[in-house]
N, C-alpha and C positions, 0 to 999 in steps of 0.2 A: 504494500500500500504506500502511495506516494502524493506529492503536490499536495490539492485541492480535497483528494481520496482521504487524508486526516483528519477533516473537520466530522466532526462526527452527535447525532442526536442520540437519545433514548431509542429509537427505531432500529439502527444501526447495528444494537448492541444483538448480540447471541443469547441463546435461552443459557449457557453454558459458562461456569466465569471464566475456566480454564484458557489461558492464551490468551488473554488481551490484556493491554495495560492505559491507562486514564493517565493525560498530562492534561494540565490545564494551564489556560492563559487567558489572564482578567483585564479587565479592565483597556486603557484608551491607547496603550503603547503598541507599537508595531514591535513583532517580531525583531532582534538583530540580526544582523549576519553571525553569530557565534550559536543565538537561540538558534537559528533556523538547522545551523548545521547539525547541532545538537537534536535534532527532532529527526534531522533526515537518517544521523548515526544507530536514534533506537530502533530502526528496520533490520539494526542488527541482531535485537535481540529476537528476533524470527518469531513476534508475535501480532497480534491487530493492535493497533495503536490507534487512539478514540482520545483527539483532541477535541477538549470542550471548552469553548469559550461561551460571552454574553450571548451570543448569537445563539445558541442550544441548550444555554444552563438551566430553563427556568422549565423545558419540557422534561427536567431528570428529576422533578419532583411532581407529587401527587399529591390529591388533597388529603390524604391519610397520612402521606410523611411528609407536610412542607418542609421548606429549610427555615432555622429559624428566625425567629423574627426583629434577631439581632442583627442577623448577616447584611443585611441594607446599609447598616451603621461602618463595619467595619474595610478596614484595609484594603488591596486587593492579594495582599501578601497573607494577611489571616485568613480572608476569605477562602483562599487556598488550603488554610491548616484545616481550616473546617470539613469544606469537602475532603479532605481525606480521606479523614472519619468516617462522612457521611456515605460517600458511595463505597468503599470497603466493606463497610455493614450493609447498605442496602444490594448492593450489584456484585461485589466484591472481583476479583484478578489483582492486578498490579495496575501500583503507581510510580509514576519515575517523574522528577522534577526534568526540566530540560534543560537535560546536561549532554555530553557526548560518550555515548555508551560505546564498546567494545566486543561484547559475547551475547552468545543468545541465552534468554531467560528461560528456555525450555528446559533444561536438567533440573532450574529448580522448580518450577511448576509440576514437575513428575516427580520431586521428592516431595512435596507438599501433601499430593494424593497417594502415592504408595505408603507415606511414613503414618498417614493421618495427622498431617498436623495442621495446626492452626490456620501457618504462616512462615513464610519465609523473608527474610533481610539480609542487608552484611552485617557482617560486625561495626561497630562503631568505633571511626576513627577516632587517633588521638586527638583531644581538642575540639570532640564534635559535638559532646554531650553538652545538652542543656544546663546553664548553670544555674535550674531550677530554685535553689536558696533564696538568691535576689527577689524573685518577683514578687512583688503584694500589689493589692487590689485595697484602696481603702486603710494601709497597714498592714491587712492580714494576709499571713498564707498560706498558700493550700498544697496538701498532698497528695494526689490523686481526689478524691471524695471527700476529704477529711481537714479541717481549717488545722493548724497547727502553730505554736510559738517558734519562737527564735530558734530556740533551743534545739526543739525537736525535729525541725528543716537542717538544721546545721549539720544532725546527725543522719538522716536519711541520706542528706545528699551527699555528706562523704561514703557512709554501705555504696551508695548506690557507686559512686563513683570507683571504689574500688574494685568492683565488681564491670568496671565497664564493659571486659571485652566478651560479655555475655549481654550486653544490651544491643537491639539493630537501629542503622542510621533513620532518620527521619528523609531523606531524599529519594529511595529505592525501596519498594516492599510490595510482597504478595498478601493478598488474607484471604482463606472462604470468606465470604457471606452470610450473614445474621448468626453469628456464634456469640458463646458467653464471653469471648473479649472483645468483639467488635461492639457488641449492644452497652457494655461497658465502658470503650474507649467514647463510643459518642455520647454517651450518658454524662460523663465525666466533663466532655467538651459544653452540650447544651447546659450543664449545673453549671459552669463558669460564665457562661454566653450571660445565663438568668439573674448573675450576680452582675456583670457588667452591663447590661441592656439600660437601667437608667444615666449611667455616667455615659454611655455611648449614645442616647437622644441628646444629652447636653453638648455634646461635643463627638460627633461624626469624623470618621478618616478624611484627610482632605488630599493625601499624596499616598502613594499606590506602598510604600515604603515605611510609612511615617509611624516614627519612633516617639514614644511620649519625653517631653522635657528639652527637644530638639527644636533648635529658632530655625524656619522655613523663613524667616524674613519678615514675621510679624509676631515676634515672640515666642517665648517656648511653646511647644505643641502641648495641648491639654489631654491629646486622644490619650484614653485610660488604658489600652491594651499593653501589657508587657512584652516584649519583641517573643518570648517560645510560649505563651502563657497557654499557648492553645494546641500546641503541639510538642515538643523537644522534651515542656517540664511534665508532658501523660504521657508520652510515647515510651521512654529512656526507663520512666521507675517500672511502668507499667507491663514491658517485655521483661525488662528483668523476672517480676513476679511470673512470668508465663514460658520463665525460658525453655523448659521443658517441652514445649510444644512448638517452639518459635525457630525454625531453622536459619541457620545461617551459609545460605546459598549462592546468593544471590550476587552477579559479579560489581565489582565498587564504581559505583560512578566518577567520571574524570572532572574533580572540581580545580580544574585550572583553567583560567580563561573561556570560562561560560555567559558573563553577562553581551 
């Protein structure tokens, strides 16, 4: 599948999750020359690749599973951590940010179903993990489900960190569809969404990027999202908990000179 052939709706998709992967690209920027190339590399991994953008996003939802009714508010870079979540559990296959891929994702797609497992990832690199600690919302912070003190963040996050090379990156991964960690990871996602949805009417994303506390030019940014709040700091603790099921397959995406 190639050019034009990547744009892809809810139609499009197979009854079957095996062998496809979901990249998405939001919002009003044009592809680069390094995105593009990166998108035309994942033909490598010899699977259907179902790019979604604005143009298709809104038919991947149904009135039984809207998206929620924070995602208007947010980034276009959260907006992406959400959908992760979302269609993993709802459609499930693979997700690959657009980077410039190398192997086919086929061996791990077939260790996913012979092994019965959850999901597959890489390992996570050094330096890649969530530096979950930091984030609060309000002051507080949260640990997967669970609000939690200083204290008690401080020491999660060092278990977890020590434990990294059993957690999978956030950029590359498989999952089935509607399991007890998908249902989980996006539960976890909308509980946070539900906590931030009134600071996010007061103050909506206004750049595709934007960092809270960052001057764009007319003062610090107010948007209340954390840069991993929605992905890095559920993904990282979260696989760990499930490492047993969570395979690490999946070939490392090329994070060098992707923008």
């Amino acid at each position: 599948m190639g050019g034009r052939g990547w744009l892809s709706s809810v139609d499009d998709l197979a009854a079957d999750w095996r062998g496809r992967i979901f990249v998405f690209w939001l919002g009003p920027a044009k592809l680069s020359p390094a995105r593009l190339e990166g998108l035309r590399t994942l033909e490598k991994a010899a699977c259907r690749i179902h790019l979604v953008t604005e143009r298709t996003l809104a038919g991947f939802a149904s009135p039984d599973r809207p998206f929620h009714s924070a995602f208007e508010y947010l980034s276009a870079i959260h907006q992406s951590d959400y959908l992760r979540a979302y269609f993993m559990h709802h459609f499930g296959g693979g997700y690959s940010d657009i980077k410039r891929c190398g192997a086919s994702w086929e061996p791990a797609f077939d260790a996913v179903v012979d092994k019965n497992a959850l999901g597959a990832g890489y390992r996570e690199v050094p330096g890649g993990m969530a530096r979950f600690r930091k984030s609060m919302v309000d002051g507080q912070r949260y640990f997967l489900e669970k609000p939690v003190g200083r204290v008690e963040m401080a020491l999660r996050y060092r278990w977890t960190k020590l434990r990294r090379d059993r957690v999978i990156g956030n950029c590359a991964f498989i999952f089935r569809p509607d399991t007890e960690f998908t249902r989980r990871w996006l539960s976890i996602v909308e509980q946070r969404l539900d906590i931030l949805l009134p600071h996010l009417k007061a103050n909506p994303a206004r750049y595709p990027k934007e960092v809270p506390g960052v001057d764009y030019g007319d003062g610090p940014s107010r948007y209340p999202v954390p840069w991993s709040f929605l992905l890095g700091d559920i993904l990282a603790p979260l696989t760990l908990e499930y490492r047993e099921r969570i395979l690490q397959t999946l070939p490392v995406p090329d994070f060098e000179n992707y923008e």
